[in-house]
N, C-alpha and C positions, 0 to 999 in steps of 0.2 A: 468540484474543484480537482483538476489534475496536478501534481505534485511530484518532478522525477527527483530523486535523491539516489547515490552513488555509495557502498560499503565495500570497502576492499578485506578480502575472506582467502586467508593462504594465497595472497598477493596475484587474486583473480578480482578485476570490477564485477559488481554486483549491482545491478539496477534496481530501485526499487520505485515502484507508481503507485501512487497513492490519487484514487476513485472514490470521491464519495464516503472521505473517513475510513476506507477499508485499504489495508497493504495487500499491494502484489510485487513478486518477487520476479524476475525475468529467471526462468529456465534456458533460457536461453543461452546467458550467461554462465549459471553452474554449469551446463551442460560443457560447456568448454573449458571446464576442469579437468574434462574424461576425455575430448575430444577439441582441441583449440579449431582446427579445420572445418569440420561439420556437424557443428552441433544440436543442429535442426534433425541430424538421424540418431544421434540419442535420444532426445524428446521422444522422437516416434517408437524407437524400440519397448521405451519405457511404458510406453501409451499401446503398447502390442502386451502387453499381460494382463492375466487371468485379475490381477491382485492389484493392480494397475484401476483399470476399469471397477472393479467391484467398488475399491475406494473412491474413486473420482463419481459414481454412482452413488453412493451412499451420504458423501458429500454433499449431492446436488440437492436429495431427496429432503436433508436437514437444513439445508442455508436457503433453498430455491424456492419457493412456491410454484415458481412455471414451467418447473423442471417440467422434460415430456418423458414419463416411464414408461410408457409401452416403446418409445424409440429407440429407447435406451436397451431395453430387452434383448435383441441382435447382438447389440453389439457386448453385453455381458457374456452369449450363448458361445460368441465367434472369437471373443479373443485368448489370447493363450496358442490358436491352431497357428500350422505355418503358414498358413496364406491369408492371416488378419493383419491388417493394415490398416492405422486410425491415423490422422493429421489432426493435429490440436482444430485446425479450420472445422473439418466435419463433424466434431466434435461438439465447438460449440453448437454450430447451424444446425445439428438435426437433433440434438436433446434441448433446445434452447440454455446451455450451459451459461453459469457467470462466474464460476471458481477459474475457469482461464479467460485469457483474452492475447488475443492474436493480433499483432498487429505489424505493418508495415511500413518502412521510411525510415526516418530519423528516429532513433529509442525503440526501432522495431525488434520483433521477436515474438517468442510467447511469452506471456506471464500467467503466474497463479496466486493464487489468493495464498497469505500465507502459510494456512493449514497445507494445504497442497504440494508450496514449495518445499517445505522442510520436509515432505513426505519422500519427493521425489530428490531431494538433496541427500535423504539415508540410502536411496538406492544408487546413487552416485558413489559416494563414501561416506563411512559411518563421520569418517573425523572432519570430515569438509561439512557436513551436518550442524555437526556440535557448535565449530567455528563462526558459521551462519545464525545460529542460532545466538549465540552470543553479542555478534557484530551491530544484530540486529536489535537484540533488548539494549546494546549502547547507543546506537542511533535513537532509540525512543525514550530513553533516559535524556539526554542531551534535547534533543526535542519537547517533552514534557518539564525538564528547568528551565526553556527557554519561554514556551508559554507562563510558568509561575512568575518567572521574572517580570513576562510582559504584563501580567494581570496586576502585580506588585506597581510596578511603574505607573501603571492608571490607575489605580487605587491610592496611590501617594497626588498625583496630579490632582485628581479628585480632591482629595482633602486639602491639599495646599490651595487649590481654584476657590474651595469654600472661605477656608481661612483668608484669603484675602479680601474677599467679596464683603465677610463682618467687618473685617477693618476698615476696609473704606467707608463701608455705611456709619460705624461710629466715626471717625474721622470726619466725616460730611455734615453729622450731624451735630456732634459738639464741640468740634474746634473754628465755626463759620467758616468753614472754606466751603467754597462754591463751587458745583457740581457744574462742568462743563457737557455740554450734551448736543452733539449735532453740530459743534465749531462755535454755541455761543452760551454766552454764562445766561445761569439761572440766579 
């Protein structure tokens, strides 16, 4: 199930997609905290370190099973220098990554899982971080009393659908009223 939901973080929209029970955060978005013009060369700059890549590698290595580690190897060796250059795209396609996802159109950008996002949110700013961080365990609060409620509501239904189900069946049975069934009395 895809799920987009919206948190405004130091009065920047924040996208957030939600895959298969797991949040991702659009970097894309922070990223034009630093940069409102082009925020797709922050990503990239960010995705050009040493410290960058190691984490997004270590990441893979623990949430991934299909991560591919020998691909990944280059580009831990290469980044950091001045003429490394990663695109969230190549990124995913040649480690088989799933802590981002790239995408284009409508809600396009990159997004990261949210271990990732917050990661790359402290390299943004420390306090735009925090803020995100916040914004976001209130979105999941308000979301988690919203399922209690719903589960409350069907558990009340539940039990009010039984209770009336006994009364009828005593009422049918010892007050002689006649059980109508199909449009014609029994």
């Amino acid at each position: 199930m895809i799920k987009i939901s919206k948190i405004n973080v130091l009065s920047k929209e924040v996208s957030l997609y939600n895959l298969n029970n797991k949040d991702y955060i659009s970097l894309t978005d922070i990223a034009r905290y630093k940069n409102p013009e082009e925020p797709k060369d922050v990503v990239k700059n960010w995705m050009r370190t040493k410290s960058t890549i190691e984490f997004l590698g270590l990441w893979e290595k623990i949430n991934n099973p299909l991560f591919k580690g020998v691909e990944f190897d280059p580009f831990r060796n290469e980044a950091g220098s001045n003429t490394f250059v990663l695109s969230p795209q190549k990124w995913i396609e040649t480690t088989n990554a799933i802590g981002l996802i790239s995408k284009s159109g409508q809600n396009g950008g990159t997004y990261a899982h949210k271990d990732i996002a917050f990661e790359f949110a402290s390299w943004i700013s420390v306090e735009f971080r925090l803020y995100l961080i916040k914004e976001f365990q209130r979105l999941k609060a308000e979301e988690s009393e919203r399922k209690g409620l719903d589960w409350d509501i069907k558990r009340n239904l539940t039990k009010l659908n039984q209770i009336a189900i006994e009364q009828m069946t005593i009422l049918t049975k010892d007050s002689g009223i006649k059980r109508i069934q199909g449009g014609t009395q029994l």
